[in-house]
C-alpha positions in Angstrom: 19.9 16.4 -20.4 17.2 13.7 -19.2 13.4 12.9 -20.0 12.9 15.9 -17.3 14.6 18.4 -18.2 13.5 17.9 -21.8 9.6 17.7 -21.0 10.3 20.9 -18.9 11.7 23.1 -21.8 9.4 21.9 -24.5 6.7 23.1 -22.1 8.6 26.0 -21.8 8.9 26.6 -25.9 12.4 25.6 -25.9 12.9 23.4 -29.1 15.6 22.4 -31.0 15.2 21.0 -34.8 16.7 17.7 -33.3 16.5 15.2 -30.2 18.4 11.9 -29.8 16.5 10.1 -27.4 18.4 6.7 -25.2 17.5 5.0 -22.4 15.2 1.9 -21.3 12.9 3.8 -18.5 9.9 3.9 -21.3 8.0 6.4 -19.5 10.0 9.4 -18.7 11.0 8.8 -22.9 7.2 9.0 -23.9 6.4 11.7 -21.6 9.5 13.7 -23.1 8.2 13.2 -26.4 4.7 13.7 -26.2 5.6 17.2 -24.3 7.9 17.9 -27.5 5.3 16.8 -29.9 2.8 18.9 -28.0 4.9 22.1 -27.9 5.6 21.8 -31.9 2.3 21.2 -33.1 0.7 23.9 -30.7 -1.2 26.3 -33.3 -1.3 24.0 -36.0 -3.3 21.3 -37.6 -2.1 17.9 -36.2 -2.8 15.6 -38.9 -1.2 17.9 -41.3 1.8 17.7 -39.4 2.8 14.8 -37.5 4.9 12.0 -38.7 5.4 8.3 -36.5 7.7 6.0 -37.8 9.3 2.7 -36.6 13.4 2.2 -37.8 11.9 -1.8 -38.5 9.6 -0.5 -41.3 11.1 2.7 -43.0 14.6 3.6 -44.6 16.3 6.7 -43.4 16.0 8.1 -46.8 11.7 8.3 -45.9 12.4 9.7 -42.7 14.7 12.4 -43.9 12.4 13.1 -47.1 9.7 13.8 -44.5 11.6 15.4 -42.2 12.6 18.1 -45.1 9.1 18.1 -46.0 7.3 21.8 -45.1 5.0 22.3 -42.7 1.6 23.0 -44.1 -0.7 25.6 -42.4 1.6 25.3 -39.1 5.1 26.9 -38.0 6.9 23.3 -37.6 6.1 19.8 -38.0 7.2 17.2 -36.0 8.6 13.9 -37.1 9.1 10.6 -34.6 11.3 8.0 -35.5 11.3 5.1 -33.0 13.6 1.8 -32.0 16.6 3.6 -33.8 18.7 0.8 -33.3 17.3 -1.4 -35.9 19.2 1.0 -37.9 22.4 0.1 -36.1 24.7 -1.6 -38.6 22.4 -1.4 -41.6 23.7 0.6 -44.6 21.6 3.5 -46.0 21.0 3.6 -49.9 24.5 5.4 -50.4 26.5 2.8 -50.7 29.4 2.2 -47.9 27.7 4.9 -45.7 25.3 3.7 -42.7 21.5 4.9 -41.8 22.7 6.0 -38.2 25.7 8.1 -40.2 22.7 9.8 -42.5 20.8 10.7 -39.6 24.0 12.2 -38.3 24.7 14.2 -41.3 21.1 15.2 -41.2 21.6 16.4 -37.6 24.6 18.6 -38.3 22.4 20.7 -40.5 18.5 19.5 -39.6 15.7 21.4 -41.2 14.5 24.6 -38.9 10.7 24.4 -39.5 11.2 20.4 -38.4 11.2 18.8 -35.1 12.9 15.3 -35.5 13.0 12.8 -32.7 14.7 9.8 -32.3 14.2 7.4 -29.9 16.1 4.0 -28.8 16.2 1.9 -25.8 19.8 1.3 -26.4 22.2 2.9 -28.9 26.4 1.8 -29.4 27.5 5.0 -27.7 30.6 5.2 -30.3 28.6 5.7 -33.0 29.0 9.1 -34.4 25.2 10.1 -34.0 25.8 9.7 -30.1 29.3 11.3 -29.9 27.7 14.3 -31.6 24.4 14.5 -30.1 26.4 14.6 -26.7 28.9 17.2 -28.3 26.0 19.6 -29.3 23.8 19.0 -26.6 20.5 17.2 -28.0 21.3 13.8 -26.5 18.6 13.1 -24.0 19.0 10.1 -21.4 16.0 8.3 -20.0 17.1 5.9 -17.8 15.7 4.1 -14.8 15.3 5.8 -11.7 17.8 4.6 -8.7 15.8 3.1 -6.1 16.5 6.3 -3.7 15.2 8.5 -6.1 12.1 6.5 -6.6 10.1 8.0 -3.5 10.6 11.4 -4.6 9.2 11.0 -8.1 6.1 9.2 -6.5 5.5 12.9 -4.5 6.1 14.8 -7.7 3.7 12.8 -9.7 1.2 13.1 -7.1 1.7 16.9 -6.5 1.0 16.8 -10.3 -2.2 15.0 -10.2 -3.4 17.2 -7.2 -2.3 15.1 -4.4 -0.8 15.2 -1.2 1.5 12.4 -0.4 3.3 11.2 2.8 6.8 10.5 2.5 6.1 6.9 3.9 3.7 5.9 1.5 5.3 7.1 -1.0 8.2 5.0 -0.1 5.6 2.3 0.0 4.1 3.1 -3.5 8.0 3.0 -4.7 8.8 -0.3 -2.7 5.5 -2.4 -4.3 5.2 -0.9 -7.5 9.0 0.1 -8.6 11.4 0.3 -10.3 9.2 0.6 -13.6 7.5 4.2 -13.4 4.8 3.5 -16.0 3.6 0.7 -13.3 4.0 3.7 -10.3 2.2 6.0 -12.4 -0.5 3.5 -13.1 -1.3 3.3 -9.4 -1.1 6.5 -8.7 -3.3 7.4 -11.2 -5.8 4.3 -9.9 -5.4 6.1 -6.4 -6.2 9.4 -8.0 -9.5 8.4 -9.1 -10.2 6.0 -5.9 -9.1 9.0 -2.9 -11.1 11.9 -5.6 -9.9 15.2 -6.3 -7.4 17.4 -4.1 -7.9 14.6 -1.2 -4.4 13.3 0.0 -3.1 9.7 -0.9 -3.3 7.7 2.1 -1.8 4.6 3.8 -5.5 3.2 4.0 -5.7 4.4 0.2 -3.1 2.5 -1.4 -3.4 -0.5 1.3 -7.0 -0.7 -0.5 -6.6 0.2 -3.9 -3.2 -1.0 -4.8 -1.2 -3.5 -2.1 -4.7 -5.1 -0.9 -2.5 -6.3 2.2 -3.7 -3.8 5.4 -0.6 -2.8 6.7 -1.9 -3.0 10.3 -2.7 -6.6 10.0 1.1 -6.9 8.7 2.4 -5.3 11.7 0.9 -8.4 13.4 3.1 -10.7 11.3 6.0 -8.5 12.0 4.9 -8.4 16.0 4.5 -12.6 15.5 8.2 -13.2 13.9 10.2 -10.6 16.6 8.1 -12.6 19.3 9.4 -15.8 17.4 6.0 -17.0 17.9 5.8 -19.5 14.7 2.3 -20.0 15.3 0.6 -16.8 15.6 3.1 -15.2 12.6 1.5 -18.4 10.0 -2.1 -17.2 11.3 -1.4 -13.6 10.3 0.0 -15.2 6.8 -3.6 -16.5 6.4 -5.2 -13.0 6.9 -2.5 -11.2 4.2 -2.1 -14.0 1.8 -2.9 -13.3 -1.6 -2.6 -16.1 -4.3 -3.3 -13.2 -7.3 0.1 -12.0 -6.4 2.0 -14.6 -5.4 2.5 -13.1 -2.0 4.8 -10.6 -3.8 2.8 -7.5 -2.5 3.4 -8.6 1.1 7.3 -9.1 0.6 7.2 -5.4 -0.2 5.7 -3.9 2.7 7.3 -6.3 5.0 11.1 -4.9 3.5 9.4 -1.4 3.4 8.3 -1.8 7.2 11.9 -3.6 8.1 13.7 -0.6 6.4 11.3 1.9 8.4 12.2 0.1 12.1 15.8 0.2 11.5 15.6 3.7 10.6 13.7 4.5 13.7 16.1 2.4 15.7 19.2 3.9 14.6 17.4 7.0 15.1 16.5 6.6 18.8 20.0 5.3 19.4 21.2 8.5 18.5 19.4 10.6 21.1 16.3 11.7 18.5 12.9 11.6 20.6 10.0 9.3 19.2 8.6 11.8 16.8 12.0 13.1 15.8 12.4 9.3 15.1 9.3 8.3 13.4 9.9 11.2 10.9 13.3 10.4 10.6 11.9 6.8 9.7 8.9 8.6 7.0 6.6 7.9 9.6 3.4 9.8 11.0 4.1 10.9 14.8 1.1 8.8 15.8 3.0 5.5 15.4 6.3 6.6 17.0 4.6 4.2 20.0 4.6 1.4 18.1 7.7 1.7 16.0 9.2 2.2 19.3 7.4 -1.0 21.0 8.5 -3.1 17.7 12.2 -2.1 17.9 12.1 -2.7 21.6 10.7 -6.7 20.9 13.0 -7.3 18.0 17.2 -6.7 18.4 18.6 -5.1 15.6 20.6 -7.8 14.5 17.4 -9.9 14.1 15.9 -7.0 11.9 18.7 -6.6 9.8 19.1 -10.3 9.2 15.5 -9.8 7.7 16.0 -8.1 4.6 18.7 -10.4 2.7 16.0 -13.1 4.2 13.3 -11.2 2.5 15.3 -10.4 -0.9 15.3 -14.3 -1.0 12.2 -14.9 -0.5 10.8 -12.3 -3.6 13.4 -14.6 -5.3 12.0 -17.4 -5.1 8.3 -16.6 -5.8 9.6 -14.8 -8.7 11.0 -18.2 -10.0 14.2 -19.7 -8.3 12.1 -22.0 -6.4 9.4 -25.2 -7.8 7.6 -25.1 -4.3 3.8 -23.0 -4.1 4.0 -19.3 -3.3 2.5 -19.9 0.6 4.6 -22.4 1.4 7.8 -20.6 0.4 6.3 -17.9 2.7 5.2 -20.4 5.4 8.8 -21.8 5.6 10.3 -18.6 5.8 8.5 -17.3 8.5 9.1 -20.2 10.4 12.8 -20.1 9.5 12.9 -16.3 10.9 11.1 -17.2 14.1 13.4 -20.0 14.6 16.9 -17.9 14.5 
């Protein structure tokens, strides 16, 4: 199962006396463990009952001592053990047998009034703790979203925090703030506070509380470089430029707006009408119009030769280039108003 489906059937009271917990994306794996955590200690006195460890600081002998240790005043105790694969090649006290093969011992026959959860960003998947946590089903994954998925996950969080979403800002929210969900989920919850309760999430919402780059004013940079009119696309760069970011925000909603005209484009092409298109695209009908006056002004071979360009560009303010943020952006907009 995932981070998901685990966080869904602790909520539900399903629990097993052991979870092996893998994978990199850090906040599906603490969301999973605080809803187990959560669903064992309901009822009971926490401090009484709740054990964190780190694999760095303690043997697997003190985590399995505890982890046999009765719950007191409570039906179960729950017992974290975290970045399991410091443990990975170290030997245990019994001599000739490993820490990751005592925990896997321990899991064939765990204690029933304990809760024990492992956790590790990575984990040697032929060890026999992982071949038998996948055999018996308490292997959890939590791995990084793909980049398709991504949107979705930004309307289910919001739906969560009592928010209607659009599925174009959403993309946008994925497209700035991605692939890492605990950064999503830190500007959602920024635009939670910002729109107040049960209001919807909105374009204007994230363009002032998270990208700080109106997208209108970007559509002039876009309406500038299809026009191949150098001049008036490095004036719009002044109006959008931010030096906190490096211009990175901007890159974003200029490959999320790309992405959205060559939907809309291919779209049109195929006989849908301008607000079949502009949903088809993740876009309100009110700017079918322009979508459709933007992918009139720029061929689609110019569009799609954008993105790689783009995907450069984010390169190279990220690092692969010694020249200042603007002027990598400055000479790529002149470079795509040029071809």
């Amino acid at each position: 199962m995932d981070g998901t489906a685990l966080a869904r059937a602790a909520e539900a009271g399903e629990l097993r006396p052991f979870y092996l917990v893998v994978g990199e994306e850090q906040f599906l794996m603490r969301a999973a463990v605080a809803a187990v955590r959560d669903a064992t200690l309901a009822g009971g006195i926490e401090g009484l009952n709740y054990d964190q460890l780190d694999a760095g600081d303690s043997s697997v002998e003190a985590v399995l001592s505890i982890a046999k240790t009765l719950p007191m005043m409570a039906r179960r105790r729950f017992v974290s053990i975290r970045q399991l694969e410091r443990w990975d090649g170290k030997e245990s006290k019994q001599k000739g047998v490993s820490a990751l093969d005592r925990l896997a011992d321990y899991a064939n026959a765990p204690a029933e009034s304990t809760v024990l959860v492992a956790t590790a960003a990575k984990l040697d998947k032929r060890r026999r703790l992982y071949t038998l946590a996948k055999k018996q089903g308490f292997l959890v994954t939590c791995d990084p979203l793909p980049a398709h998925e991504l949107p979705r996950w930004v309307r289910d969080r919001a739906k969560s925090l009592g928010h209607a979403i659009s599925a174009d800002v959403a993309a946008l929210l994925a497209e700035l703030c991605g692939p890492e969900l605990s950064q999503v989920n830190d500007a959602l919850e920024r635009l939670s506070l910002y729109v107040g309760a049960n209001n919807p999430i909105t374009e204007d919402a994230a363009a002032e509380c998270v990208v700080r780059v109106r997208t209108t004013t970007v559509w002039e940079l876009v309406s500038a470089v299809g026009e191949r009119d150098a001049g008036r696309a490095l004036g719009a760069l002044e109006q959008v430029y931010e030096p906190q970011d490096r211009g990175l925000r901007l890159i974003g909603v200029l490959a999320w707006q790309t992405r959205q005209l060559l939907k809309f484009e291919s779209a049109m092409r195929q006989g849908a009408s301008l607000e079949d298109a502009a949903k088809f695209a993740g876009a309100p009908p009110f700017k079918a119009r322009d979508l459709a006056r933007q992918v009139k002004q720029i061929p689609r071979q110019h569009l799609e030769s954008w993105l790689p360009a783009l995907a450069r560009v984010d390169l190279e303010l990220k690092g692969g280039s010694q020249r200042p943020p603007k002027a990598i952006l400055e000479h790529a907009l002149i470079d795509l108003c040029r071809k």
